[in-house]
C-alpha positions as CSV (number, residue, x, y, z in Angstrom):
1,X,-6.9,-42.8,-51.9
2,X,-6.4,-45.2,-49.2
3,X,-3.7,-47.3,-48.3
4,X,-3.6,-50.0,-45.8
5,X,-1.6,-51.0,-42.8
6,X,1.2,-53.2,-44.5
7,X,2.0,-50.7,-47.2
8,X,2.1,-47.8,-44.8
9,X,4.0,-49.9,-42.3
10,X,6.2,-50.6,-45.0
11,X,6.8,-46.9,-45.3
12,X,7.3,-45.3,-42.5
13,X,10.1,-48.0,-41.1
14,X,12.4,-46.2,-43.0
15,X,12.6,-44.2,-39.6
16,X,12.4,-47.0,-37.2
17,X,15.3,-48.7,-39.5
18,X,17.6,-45.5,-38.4
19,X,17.2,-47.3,-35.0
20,X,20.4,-49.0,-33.5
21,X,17.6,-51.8,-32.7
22,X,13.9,-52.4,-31.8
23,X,14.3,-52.4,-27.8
24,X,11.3,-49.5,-27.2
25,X,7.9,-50.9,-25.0
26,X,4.7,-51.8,-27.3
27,X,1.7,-49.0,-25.8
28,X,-0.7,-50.9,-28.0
29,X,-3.0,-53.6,-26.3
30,X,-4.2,-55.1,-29.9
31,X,-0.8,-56.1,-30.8
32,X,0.9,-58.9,-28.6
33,X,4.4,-59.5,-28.4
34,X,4.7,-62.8,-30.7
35,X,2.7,-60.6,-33.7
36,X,5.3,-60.4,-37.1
37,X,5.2,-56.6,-36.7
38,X,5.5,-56.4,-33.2
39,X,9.2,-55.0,-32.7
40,X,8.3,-52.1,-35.6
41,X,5.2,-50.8,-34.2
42,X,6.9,-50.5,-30.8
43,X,10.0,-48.7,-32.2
44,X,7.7,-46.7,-34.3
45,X,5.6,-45.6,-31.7
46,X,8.7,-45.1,-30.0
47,X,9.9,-42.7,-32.4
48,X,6.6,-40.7,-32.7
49,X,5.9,-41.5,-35.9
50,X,2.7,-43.5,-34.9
51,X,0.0,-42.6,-32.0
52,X,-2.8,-45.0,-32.4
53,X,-6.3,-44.4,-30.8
54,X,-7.2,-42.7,-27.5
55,X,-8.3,-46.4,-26.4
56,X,-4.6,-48.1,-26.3
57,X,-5.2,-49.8,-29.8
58,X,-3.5,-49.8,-32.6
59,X,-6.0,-51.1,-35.2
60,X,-3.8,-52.6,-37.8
61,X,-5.9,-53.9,-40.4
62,X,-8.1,-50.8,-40.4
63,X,-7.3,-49.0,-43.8
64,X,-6.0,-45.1,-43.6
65,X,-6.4,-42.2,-45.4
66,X,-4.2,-39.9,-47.4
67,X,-4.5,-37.6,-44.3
68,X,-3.4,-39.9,-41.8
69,X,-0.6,-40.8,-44.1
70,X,0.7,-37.4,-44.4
71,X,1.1,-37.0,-40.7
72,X,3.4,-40.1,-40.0
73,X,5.1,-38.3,-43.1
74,X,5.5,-34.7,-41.4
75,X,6.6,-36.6,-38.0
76,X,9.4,-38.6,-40.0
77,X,10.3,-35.4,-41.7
78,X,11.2,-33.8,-38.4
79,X,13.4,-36.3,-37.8
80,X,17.7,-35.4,-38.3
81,X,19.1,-39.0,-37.9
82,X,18.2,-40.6,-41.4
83,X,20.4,-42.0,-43.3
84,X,21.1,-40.7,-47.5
85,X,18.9,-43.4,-48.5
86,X,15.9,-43.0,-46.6
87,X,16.2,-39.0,-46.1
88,X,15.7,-39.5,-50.6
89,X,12.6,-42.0,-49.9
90,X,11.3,-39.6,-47.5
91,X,11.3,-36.5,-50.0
92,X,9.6,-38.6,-52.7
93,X,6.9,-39.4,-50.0
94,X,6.6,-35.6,-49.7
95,X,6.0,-34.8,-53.2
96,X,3.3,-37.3,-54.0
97,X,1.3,-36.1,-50.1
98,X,2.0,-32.5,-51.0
99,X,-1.3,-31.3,-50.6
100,X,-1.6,-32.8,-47.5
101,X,0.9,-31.7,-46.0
102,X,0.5,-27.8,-47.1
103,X,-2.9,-28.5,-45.3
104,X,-0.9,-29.4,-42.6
105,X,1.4,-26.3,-42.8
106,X,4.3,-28.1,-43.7
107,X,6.0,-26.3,-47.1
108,X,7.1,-28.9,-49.2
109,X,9.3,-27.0,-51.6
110,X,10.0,-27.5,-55.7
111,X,13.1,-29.4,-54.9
112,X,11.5,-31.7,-52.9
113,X,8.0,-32.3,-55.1
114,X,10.1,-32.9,-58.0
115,X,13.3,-35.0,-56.1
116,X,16.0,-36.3,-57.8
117,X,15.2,-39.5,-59.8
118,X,18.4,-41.5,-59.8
119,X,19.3,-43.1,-56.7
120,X,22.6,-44.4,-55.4
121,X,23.8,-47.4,-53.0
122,X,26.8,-49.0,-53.4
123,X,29.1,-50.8,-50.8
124,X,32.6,-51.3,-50.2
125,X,34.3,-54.6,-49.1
126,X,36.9,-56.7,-48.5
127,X,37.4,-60.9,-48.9
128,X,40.1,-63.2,-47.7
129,X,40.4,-66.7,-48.7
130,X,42.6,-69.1,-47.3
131,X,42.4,-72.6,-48.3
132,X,44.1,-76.1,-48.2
133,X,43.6,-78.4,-50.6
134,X,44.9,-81.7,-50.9
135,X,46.8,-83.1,-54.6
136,X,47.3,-79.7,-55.2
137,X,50.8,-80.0,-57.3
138,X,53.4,-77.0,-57.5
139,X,55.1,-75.5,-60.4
140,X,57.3,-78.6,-60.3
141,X,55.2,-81.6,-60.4
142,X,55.9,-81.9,-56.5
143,X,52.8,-82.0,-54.1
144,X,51.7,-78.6,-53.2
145,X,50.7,-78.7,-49.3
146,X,51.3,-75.4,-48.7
147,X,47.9,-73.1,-47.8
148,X,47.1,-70.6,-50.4
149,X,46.3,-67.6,-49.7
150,X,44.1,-65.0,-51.5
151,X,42.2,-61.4,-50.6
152,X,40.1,-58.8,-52.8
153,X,38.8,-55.3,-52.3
154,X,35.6,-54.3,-54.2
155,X,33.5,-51.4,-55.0
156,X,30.0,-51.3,-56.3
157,X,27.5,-48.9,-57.3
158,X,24.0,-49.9,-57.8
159,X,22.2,-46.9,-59.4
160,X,18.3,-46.7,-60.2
161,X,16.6,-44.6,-62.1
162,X,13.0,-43.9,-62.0
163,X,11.8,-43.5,-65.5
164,X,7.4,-42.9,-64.7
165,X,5.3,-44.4,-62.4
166,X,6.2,-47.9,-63.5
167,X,9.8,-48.1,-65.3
168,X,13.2,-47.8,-63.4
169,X,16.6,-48.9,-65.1
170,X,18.7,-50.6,-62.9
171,X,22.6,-51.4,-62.5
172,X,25.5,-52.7,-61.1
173,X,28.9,-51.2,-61.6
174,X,31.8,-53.2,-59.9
175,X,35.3,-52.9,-59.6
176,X,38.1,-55.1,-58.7
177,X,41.7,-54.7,-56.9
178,X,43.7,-57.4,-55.5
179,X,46.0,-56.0,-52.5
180,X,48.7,-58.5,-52.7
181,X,49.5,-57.7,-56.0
182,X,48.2,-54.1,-57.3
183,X,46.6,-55.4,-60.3
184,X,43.4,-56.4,-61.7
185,X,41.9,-59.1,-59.4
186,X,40.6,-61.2,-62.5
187,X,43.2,-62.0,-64.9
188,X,43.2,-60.9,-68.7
189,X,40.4,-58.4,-67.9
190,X,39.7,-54.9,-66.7
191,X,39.0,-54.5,-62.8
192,X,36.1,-52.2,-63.8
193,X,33.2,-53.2,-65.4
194,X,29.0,-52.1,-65.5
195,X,28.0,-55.8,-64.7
196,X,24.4,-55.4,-64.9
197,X,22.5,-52.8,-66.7
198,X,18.3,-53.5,-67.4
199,X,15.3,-51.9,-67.9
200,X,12.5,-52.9,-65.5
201,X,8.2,-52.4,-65.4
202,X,6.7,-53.1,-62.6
203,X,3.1,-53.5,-62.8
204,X,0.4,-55.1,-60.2
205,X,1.2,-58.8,-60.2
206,X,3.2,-58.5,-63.1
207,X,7.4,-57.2,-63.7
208,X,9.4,-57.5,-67.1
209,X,13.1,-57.2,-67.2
210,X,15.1,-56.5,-70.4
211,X,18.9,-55.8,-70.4
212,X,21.6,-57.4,-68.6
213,X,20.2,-58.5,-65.0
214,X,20.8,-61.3,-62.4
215,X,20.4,-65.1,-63.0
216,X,19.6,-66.6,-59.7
217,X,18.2,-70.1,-58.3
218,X,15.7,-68.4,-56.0
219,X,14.2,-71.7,-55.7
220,X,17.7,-73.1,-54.7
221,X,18.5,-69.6,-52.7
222,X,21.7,-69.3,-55.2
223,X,23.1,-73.3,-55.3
224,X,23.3,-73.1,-58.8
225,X,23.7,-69.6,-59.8
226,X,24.2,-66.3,-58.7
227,X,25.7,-64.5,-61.9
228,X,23.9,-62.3,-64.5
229,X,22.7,-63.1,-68.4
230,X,21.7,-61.1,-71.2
231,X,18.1,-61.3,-72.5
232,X,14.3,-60.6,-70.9
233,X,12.6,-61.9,-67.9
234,X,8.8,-62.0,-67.3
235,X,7.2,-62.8,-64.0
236,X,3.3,-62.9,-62.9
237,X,1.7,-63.6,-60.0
238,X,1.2,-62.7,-56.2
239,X,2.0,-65.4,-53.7
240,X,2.7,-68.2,-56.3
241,X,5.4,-66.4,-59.0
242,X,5.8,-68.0,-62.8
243,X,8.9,-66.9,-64.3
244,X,10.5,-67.2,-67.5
245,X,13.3,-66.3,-69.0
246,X,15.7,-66.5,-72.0
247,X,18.6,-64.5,-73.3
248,X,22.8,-66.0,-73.3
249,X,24.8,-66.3,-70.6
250,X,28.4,-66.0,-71.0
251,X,30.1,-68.6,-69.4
252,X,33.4,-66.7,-68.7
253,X,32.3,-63.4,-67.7
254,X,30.3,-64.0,-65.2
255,X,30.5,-62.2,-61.2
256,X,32.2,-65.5,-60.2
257,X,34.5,-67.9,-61.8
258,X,32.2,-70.6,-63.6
259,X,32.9,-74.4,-62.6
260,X,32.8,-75.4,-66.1
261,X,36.1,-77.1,-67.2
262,X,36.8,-75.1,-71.1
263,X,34.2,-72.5,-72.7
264,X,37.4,-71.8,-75.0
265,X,35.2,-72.6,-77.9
266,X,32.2,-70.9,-77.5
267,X,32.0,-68.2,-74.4
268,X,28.3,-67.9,-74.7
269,X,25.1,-70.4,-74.3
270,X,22.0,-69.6,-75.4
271,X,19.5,-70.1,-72.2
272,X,16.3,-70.6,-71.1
273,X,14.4,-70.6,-67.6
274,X,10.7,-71.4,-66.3
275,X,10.9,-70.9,-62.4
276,X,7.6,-71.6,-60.1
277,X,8.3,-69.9,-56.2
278,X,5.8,-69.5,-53.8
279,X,5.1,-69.0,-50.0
280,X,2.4,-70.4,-47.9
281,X,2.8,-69.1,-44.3
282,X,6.0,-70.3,-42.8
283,X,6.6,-72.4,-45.7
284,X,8.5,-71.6,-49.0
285,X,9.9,-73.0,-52.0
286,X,9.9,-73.3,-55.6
287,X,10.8,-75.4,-58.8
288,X,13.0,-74.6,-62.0
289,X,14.0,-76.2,-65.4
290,X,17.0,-74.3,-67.3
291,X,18.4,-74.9,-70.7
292,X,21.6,-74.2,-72.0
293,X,23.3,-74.8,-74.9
294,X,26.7,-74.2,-75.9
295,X,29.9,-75.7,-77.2
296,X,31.7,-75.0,-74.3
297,X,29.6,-77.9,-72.2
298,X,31.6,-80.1,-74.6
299,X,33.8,-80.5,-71.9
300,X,31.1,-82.2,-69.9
301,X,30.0,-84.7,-72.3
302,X,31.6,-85.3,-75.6
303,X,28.9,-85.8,-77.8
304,X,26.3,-83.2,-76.5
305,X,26.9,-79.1,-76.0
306,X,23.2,-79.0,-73.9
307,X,22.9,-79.1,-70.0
308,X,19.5,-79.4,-68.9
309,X,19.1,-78.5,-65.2
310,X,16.2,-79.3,-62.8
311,X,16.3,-78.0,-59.3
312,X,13.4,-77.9,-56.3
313,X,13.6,-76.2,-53.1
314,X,12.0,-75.5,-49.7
315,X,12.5,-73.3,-46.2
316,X,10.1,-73.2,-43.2
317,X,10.5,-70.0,-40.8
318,X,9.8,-71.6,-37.5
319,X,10.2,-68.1,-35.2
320,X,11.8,-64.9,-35.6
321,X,15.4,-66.5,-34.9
322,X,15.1,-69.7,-36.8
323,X,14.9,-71.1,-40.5
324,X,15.8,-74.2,-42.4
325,X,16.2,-73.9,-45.7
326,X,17.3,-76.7,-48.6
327,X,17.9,-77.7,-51.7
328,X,18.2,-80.5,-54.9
329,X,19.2,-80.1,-58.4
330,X,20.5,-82.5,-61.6
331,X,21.5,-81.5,-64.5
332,X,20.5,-84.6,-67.0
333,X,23.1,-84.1,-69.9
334,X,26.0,-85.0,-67.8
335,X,27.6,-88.3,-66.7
336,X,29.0,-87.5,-63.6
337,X,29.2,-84.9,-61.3
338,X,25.7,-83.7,-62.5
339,X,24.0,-83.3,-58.7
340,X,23.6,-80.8,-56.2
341,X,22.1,-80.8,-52.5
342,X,22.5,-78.2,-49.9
343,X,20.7,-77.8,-46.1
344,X,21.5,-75.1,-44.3
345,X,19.8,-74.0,-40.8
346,X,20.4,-70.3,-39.8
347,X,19.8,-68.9,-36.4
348,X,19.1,-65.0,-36.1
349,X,20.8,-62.6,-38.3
350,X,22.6,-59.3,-38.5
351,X,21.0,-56.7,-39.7
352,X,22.7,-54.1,-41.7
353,X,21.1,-51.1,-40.3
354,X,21.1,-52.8,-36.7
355,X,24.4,-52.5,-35.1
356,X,24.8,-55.7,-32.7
357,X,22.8,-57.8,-33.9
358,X,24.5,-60.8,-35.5
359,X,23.3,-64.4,-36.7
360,X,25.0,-67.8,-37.5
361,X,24.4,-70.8,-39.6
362,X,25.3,-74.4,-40.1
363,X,25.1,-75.9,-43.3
364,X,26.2,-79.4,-45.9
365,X,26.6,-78.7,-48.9
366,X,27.3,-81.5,-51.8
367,X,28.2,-79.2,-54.7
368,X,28.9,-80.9,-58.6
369,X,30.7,-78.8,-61.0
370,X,28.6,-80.0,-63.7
371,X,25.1,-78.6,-62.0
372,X,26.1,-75.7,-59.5
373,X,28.2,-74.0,-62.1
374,X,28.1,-70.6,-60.4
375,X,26.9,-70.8,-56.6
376,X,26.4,-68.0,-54.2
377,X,28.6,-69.6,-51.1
378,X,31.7,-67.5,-51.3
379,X,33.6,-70.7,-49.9
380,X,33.1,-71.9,-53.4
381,X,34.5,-68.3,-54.8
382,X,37.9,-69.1,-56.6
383,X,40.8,-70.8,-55.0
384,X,38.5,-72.0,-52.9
385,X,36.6,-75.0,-52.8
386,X,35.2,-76.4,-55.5
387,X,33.7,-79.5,-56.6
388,X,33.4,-80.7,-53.3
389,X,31.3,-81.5,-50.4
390,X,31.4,-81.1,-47.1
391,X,29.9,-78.6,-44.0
392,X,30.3,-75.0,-43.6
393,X,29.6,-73.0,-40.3
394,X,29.2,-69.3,-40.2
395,X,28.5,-66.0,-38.7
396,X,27.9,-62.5,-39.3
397,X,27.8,-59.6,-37.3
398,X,27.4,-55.5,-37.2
399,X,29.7,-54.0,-35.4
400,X,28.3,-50.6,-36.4
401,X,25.4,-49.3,-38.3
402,X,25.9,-50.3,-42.0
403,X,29.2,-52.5,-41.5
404,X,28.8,-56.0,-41.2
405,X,31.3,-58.5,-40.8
406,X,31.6,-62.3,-41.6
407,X,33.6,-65.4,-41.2
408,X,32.7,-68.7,-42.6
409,X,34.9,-71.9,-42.7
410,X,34.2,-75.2,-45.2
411,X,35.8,-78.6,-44.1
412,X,35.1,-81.3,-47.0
413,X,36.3,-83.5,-49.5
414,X,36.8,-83.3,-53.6
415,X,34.2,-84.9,-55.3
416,X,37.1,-86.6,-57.4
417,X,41.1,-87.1,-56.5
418,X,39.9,-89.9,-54.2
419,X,37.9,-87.8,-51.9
420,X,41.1,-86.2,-51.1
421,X,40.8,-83.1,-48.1
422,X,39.5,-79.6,-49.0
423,X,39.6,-77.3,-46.2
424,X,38.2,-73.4,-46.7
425,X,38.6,-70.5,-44.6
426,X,36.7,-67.1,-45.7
427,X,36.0,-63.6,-44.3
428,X,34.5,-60.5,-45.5
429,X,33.7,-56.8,-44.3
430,X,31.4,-55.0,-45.9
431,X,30.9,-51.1,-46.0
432,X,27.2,-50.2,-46.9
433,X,26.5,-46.6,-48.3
């Protein structure tokens, strides 16, 4: 069996993401400095997980053999500073090169050829909202000017369990404290709950979900949802993806609060999704029609309990440091408030397993409550804005390997209240594990 370049690259960076950050020389005269996997062949080489040919090339698109493999495997073995994660992706690597590697003289024990299926990651963090909003009225009736304040700690698990060569189940368990108040964060409901829970084959062009999983614009990159529905997903292709879905999404028990003004009546809509994304280069985007129907969208438009959304969306990767991505989407059974656009240009970005690095972004969002009903912008997270449009700066950073910080700030107006002021401050640190 052979495998090529990309997919043994793609491998052996689990080392070379141990790295505090690619900063080693390149040795390798086929590979100039502006090529995509420039900074990991230098830090692999670096780490002596790669050697190349006696003649200072690399050969990159030259295919390798199961032999070749095993030896960038043995090299990353001898390595102590791996994280939980990749020391588990290692072992599995083991098992299947066995053979090899015995050839090699490096024992490969039971444990290790027959390595724990399930796999754990998870994170810890903490948010902090601070927001003014304008004809905000207090308990009284009297003009609330006052900033309102609001911070939440979370914890999630996100277990995956290898069932053969082709199934895994996958979920996410999350769980919810608010600070100020010792109580459940969400009110009514339990601070712990398994959000997502689905089955999942993965197959050569081809993936099927059933079970609870995400519901996400991809073609949008989250202005319209970033929540989870109950049902199947099918998805085919390479480059060019068709998706479709269909299941129910419950409108009040989703990872964020829904924009949608009662769902008293009927909690759940039935739904249905056809997604088209793609990438051509620098270049990508996609296209999506959604159904859903349900009696809570009543409180959209009297006489119908349908919205039917239509979004499109594009990004173009000019360099390593910069990318502009955007946006548009309409939901054609309301009367008002029934638009979305977002543009958002991002510079750099921090890295997780890079401490230091850090990136930024400036973006304008214009955000309906009757079309983005669940968007991914925590500025838009409860008791924040809402409704609204505006621009949002941001930046993250890494202030040590798998911490990363964040502050964002929103400064915009209510889509109704006579574009009245709506001003959003956010942070976040988040503890990866």
């Amino acid at each position: 069996m052979k495998k090529t370049l990309v997919s043994a690259l793609t491998t052996a960076l689990v080392v070379g993401a141990a790295s505090t950050t690619f900063a080693a020389a390149n040795p390798f005269s086929d590979v100039p400095a502006d090529h995509w996997a420039y900074d990991a062949v230098s830090q692999l080489a670096a780490d002596g997980v790669i050697e190349g040919y006696g003649d200072t090339t690399f050969r990159g698109n030259q295919n390798i053999t199961r032999y070749e493999m095993a030896q960038m495997i043995a090299k990353a073995m001898a390595k102590s500073d791996v994280s939980a994660a990749d020391k588990a992706l290692i072992d599995k690597l083991a098992a299947e090169f066995s053979d090899e590697l015995n050839n090699l003289g490096v024992r490969v024990s039971n444990l290790e050829r027959n390595a724990d299926n399930v796999k754990w990651n998870g994170q810890a963090r903490y948010r902090y909202w601070s927001d003014r909003r304008e004809g905000r009225m207090d308990k009284a009736g009297n003009p609330d000017k006052e900033k309102k304040n609001k911070d939440q700690m979370n914890l999630r698990f996100e277990p995956t369990a290898q069932v053969n060569n082709n199934w895994s189940v996958k979920a996410r368990i999350d769980a919810w404290t608010n600070p100020s108040k010792d109580k459940a964060d969400k009110e009514g409901q339990d601070n712990f709950k398994i959000a997502r829970l689905w089955a999942q084959g993965d197959y050569d062009n081809f993936q099927v979900k059933l079970g609870k999983m995400p519901l996400f614009s991809t073609e949008t990159n989250g202005m319209l949802f970033d929540a989870e529905f109950s049902g199947a997903s099918v998805t085919a292709g390479n480059k060019l993806k068709a998706t479709v879905e269909a299941g129910r999404w419950n409108l009040g028990d989703s990872r964020t609060y829904t924009n949608i003004h009662d769902a008293s009546e009927d909690t759940a809509a039935n739904y249905q999704g056809y997604m088209l994304n793609g990438t051509a280069g620098k270049l990508y985007g996609g296209a999506a029609y959604r159904h859903f129907n349900s009696k809570g969208f009543k409180a959209i438009k009297a006489n119908t309990d349908e919205a039917n959304i239509w979004s499109v969306g594009a990004g173009y990767t000019f360099d390593k440091n910069w990318n502009i991505n955007g946006g548009y989407a309409k939901n054609e059974k309301a009367d008002d408030f029934d638009t979305a656009h977002n543009i958002q240009v991002n510079y750099k970005g921090a890295q997780k397993a890079n401490k230091g690095t850090w990136g930024a972004y400036a973006a304008y969002r214009y955000l309906g409550k009757n079309v983005a009903f669940n968007p991914v912008y925590e500025t838009f997270l409860p008791d924040g804005a809402s409704n609204a449009k505006g621009w949002e700066v941001g930046a993250e950073y890494a202030p040590f390997t798998n911490v990363l910080a964040a502050i964002n700030y929103f400064d915009g107006k209510q889509l109704e209240n006579n574009d009245l002021s709506d001003k959003v401050l956010f942070g976040r640190v988040n503890f990866f594990f």
